[in-house]
N, C-alpha and C positions, 0 to 999 in steps of 0.2 A: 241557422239559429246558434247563438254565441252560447245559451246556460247550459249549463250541466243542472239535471236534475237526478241527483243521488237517491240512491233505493236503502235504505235502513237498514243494513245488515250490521252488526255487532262492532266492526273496522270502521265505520265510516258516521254512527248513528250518535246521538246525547241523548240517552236515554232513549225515549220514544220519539224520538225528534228523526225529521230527514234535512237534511243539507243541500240545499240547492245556493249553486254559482254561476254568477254572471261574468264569466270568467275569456277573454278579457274584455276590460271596460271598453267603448269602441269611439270612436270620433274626439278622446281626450288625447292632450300630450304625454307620453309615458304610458307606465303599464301598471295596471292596479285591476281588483277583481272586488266584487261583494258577495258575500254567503247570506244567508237567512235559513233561520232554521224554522222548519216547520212540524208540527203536528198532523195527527193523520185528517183533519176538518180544517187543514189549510191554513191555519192560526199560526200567524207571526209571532216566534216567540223571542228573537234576535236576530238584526240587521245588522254586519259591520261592512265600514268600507276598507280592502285592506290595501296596501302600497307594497308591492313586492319585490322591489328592484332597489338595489342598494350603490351607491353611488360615492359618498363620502369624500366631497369635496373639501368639506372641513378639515378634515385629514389629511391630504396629499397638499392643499396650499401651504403646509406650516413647511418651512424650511425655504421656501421661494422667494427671492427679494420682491420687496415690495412692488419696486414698478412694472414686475411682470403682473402682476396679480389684478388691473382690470384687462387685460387682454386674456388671462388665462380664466379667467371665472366665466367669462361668456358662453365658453362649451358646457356649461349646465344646458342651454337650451338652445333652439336653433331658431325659435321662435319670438323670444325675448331676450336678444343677448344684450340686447341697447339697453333693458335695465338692470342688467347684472354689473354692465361697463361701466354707468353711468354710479351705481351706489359705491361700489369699489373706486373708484377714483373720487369721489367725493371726501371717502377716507382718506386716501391717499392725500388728497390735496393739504391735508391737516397734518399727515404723517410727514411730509415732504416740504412742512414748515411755510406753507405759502399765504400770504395774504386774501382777500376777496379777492374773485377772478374780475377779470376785466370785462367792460359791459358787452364787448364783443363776444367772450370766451363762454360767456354766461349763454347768451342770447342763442350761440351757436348749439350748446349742450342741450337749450329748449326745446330749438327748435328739431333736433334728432329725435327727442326723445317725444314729442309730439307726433314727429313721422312714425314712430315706435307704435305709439297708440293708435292712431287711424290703422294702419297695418296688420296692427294683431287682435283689434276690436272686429275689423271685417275677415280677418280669417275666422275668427270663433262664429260670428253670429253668420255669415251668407253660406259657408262652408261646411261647417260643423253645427248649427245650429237648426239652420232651417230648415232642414228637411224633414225635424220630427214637425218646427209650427206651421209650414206652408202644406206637406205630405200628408199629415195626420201621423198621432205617436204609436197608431194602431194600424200605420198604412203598410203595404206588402214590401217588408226588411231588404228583399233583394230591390228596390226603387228606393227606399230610405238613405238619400246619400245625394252628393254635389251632382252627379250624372240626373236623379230622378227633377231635383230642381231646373236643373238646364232644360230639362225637356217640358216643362212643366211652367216654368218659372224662367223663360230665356234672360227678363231684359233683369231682372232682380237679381239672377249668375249675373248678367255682365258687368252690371256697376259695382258686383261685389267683389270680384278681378280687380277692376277697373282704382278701384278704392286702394285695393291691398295693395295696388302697385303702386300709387304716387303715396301711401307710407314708404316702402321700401326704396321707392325712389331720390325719396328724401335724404334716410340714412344713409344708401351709396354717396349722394352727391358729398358728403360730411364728413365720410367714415374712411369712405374708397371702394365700398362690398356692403351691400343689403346685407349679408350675414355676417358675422363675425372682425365687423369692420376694426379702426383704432384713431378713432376719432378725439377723443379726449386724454388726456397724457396727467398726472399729476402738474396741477398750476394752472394746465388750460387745456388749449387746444392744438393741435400739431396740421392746421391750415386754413384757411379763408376759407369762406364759401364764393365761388367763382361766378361773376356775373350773369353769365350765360346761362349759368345752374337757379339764379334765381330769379331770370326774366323765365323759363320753362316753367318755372314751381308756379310762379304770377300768373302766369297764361291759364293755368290749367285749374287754382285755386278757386274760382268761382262755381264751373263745374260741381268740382269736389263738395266744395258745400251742400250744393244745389242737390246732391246725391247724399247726403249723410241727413238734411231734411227727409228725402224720400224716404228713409230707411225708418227713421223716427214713427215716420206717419203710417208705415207698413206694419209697423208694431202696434202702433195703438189701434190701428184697425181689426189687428189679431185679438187682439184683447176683447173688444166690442162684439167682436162672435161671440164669446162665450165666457163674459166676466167673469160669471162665480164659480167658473173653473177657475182659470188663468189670477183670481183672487187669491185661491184658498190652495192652489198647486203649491204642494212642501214648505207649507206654512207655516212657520215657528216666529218665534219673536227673541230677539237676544240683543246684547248690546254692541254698537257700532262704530269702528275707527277708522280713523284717515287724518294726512297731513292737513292744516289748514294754514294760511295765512296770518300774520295778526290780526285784522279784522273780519278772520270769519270766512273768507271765503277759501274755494278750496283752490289747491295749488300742487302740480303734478310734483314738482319737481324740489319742491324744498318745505320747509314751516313748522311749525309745533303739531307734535302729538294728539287731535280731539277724541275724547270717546263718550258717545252717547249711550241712555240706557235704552231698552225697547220701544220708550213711550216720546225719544227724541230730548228726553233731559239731557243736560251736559254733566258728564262727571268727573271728568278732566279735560284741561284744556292747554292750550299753549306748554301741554311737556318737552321739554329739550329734549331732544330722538338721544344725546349722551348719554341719558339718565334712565335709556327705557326697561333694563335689569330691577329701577329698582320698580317700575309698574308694574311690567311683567314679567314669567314666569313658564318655563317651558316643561312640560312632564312628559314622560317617556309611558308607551304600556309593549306588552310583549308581542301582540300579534301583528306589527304595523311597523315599517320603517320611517312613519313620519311621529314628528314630535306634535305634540297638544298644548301649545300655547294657553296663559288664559292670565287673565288680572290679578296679582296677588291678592288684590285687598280682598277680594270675593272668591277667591280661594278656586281649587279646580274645578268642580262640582257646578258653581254658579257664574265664573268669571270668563267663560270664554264669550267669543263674540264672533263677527261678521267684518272683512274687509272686501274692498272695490268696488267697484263701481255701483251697487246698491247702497253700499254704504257711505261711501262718496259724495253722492251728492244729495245724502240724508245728513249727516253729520256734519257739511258744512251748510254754512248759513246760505249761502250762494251760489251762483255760477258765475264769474266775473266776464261773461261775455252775453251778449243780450240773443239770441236765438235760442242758445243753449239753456237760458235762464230760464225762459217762457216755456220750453217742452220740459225741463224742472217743473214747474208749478204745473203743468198739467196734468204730470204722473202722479206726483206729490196731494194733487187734491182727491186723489180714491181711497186717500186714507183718512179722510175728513178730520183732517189735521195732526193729524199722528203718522208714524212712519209706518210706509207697506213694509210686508214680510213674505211674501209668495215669493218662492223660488224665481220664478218667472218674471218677475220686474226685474232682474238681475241684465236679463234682454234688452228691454226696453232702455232701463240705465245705462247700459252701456252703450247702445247708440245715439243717447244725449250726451252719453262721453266723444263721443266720436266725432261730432256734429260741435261741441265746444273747442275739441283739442284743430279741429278746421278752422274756427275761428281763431284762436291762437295762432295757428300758421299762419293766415292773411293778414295777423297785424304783426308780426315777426319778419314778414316778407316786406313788408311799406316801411319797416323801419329801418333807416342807415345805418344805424351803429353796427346793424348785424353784416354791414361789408367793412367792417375797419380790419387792420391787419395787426392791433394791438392784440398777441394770444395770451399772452403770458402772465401772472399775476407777479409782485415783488415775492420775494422769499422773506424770511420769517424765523424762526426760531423752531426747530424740529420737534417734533412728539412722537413718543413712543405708542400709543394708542389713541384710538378712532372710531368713531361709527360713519357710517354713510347710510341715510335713509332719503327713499323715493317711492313717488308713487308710482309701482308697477300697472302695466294692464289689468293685470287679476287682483291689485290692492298694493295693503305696504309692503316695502322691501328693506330690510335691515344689514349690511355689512359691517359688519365690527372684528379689529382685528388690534393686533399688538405689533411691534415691531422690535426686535433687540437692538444691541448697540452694532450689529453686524449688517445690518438693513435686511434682516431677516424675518420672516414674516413665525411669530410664535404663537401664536393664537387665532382662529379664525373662528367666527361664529355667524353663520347665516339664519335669519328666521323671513323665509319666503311667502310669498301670499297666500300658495296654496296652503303651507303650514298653518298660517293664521285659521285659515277657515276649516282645518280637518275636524275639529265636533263638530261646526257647520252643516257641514258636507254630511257627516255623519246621521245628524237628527234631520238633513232633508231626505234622506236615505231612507231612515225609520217612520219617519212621519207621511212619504209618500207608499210604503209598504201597507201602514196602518189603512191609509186612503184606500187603496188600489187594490193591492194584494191578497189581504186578511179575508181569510175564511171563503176565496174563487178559487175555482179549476186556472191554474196557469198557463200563458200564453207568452209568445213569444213578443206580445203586445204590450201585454200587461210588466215584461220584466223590463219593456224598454223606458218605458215612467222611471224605471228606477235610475235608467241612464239619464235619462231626460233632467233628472234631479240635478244629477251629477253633473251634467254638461253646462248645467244655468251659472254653475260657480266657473264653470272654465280653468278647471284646474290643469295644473301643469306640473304631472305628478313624478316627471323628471329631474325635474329643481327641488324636492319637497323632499328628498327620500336621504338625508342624513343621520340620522337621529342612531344614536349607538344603541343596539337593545337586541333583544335572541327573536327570532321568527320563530312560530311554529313549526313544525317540519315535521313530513311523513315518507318514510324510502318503503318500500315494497320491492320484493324479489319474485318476479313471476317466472313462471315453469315454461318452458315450450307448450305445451295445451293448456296456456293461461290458468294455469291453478295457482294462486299463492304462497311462495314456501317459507318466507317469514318478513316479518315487517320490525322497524323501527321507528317509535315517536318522542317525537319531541315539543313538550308545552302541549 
């Protein structure tokens, strides 16, 4: 059993409160913990989710010349470095004075960054996911995990392998390394994609598909057991953003700024990702290394919102691929015309991401251009400053940076998916607490809902944890026969 459940002695207690930790978070990337504090009748009186690990990339990029900095930002994660690479060199390409990339260079950056998403869509949902929806979120914690689905769930493990690996497959062929590859260079690209590499990806793409429907239908089947759970699981409503296209539909990898309200109104649209400082708005609080994004205009209190794949492909108008469109309009229609908000569509969504970003690959594989050997965009006129924005697996990805007259990198400012969603994360926290927890005998069942919450955003809480600010902190000096002989706190 992962919590701690704290006993109320005068060191440890708020007031009459006890402290219980779900300490560490378990099947996320990175390391993060949640407290709730409770009364002695169980009553939820505060839920936080906290990020404990400090990182500060922000800080160590500034002084690095520019064109180290998409290869250097990828070690935020090991999971999604192709979107750390890809928004970083987006800047770059601007910082580095260069024209539109060439339709090869473009097409080549897609189609990685497509291998990116099937890849870390099937790590989260076959891997990390399903073991609380196929196991039960109350089933026995030592089977709770990829080994109890294997045995349980053989052919549903295999195609979920089978998935993560022709993502991955893709980026080596690209990159040179599934992980930490260097595929994209400021201007373009630094190689073809080799013929051989993409009769294999052709051969196998049909497959592929054919396995990212099954997964779609695995979901909605899960649903169909038990609606008005899987409805009303960590249920809030807030507003919604994502890149789109100019006409609306959504687009991984480039487009304007949309942000929808709860109800699916538009309240901005086609913002230039350059300008997103003056949208939004990052706030800092003290017990948490990640920052709190949220909308100026609607100020901190009401302006935060929802990124990825829920919101995704809420906020745009489309799917620009027709399979993926149709299992769109299926999920889309339980909200009888208004957008879901259950934690747990987040699943579902993301495997009609998965099943879209497939079809993208197979019309990216039939197309020529993507074998020309033109990488390189003209050069241009240099700037000192840049954003790069894409759509990440987990939502939007922001890189913005400066550059001196030394090609020195002055300024760096990342605001990552998981960032965007931390009050997210937060109120499905509190709100699955309120559901589940409030006023029961605790279980080691009952705290994993809380993970469950946590898991549906797929946070990646190793990318997320910049934010300048003081932690809480508690040192204790204990005795040889564990007596306490004095403590210090801090916050």
């Amino acid at each position: 059993m992962h919590s701690a459940l704290e006993t109320a002695d005068p060191s440890r207690a708020v007031g009459a409160l006890r402290r219980v930790a779900i300490d560490p978070l378990t099947r996320v990337e990175g390391h993060g913990k949640v407290t709730l504090l409770l009364d002695e009748a169980n009553t939820v009186h505060q839920v936080r989710l906290h990020i404990v690990e400090f990182r500060g990339f922000e800080a160590f990029i500034e002084g690095r010349p520019y064109w180290e900095v998409p290869v250097t930002v990828q070690r935020l994660c090991g999971i999604c470095p192709v979107s750390h690479h890809l928004a970083a060199v987006k800047a770059m390409d601007q910082i580095a004075g260069y024209g539109p990339l060439t339709p090869t260079a473009e097409k080549l950056r897609r189609l990685m960054h497509y291998g990116q998403i099937v890849q870390s869509h099937a790590v989260h949902f076959f891997h990390l996911a399903s073991p609380d929806l196929l196991l039960g979120f109350d089933s026995e914690f030592t089977r709770r995990n990829l080994i109890g689905v294997v045995q349980d769930h053989p052919e549903v493990a295999r195609q979920g392998v089978l998935l993560r690996k022709f993502g991955q497959e893709i980026i080596r062929m690209i990159s040179g390394k599934r992980i930490h590859g260097t595929g994209a260079v400021p201007g373009g690209m630094n190689k073809p994609l080799a013929a051989d590499d993409r009769a294999t990806l052709q051969r196998d793409i049909a497959q592929i598909m054919g396995w990212a429907q099954t997964a779609v239908q695995l979901m909605q089947r899960l649903h169909e057991t038990q609606p008005a759970f899987y409805n009303v699981f960590g249920e809030f409503a807030s507003p919604m953003m994502s890149l789109v296209r100019s006409d609306g539909a959504l687009d991984f990898y480039d487009g304007g700024l949309r942000v929808v309200d709860a109800q699916g109104a538009t309240l901005l649209d086609q913002v230039d990702v350059s300008t997103y400082q003056a949208v939004l708005e990052e706030g800092i609080k003290p017990w948490t290394y990640m920052k709190f994004p949220h909308l100026r205009a609607l100020g901190a209190e009401q302006g935060w919102y929802k990124v990825g794949p829920l919101a995704r492909v809420q906020a745009a108008s489309r799917l620009p691929t027709p399979l993926a469109q149709a299992e769109r309009t299926a999920m889309m229609a339980l909200g009888g015309g208004r957008p879901v908000h259950g934690a747990l569509f987040f699943h579902w969504a993301r495997l009609v991401e998965l099943l879209h970003a497939a079809e993208l690959i197979q019309a990216l594989l039939d197309d020529p251009e993507l074998m020309g050997t033109d990488l390189m965009a003209d050069p241009g006129p240099r700037r000192h400053e840049a954003v790069g924005v894409i759509e990440a697996p987990r939502g939007t990805l922001f890189h913005h940076y400066r550059v001196d007259d030394h090609d020195l990198v002055s300024y760096c400012n990342l605001i990552v998916s998981t960032t965007h969603n931390n009050q997210a994360m937060n109120e499905a926290v509190r709100t699955v607490a309120m559901q589940h927890l409030n006023g029961r005998e605790l279980t080691e069942g009952l705290l994993n809902h809380i993970e469950c919450a946590i898991r549906a955003y797929d946070p990646c809480l190793s990318c997320a944890t910049h934010a300048l600010g003081q932690m809480p902190m508690e040192v204790e000096l204990i005795d040889a026969d564990g007596q306490r002989v004095a403590s210090l706190s801090r916050g």
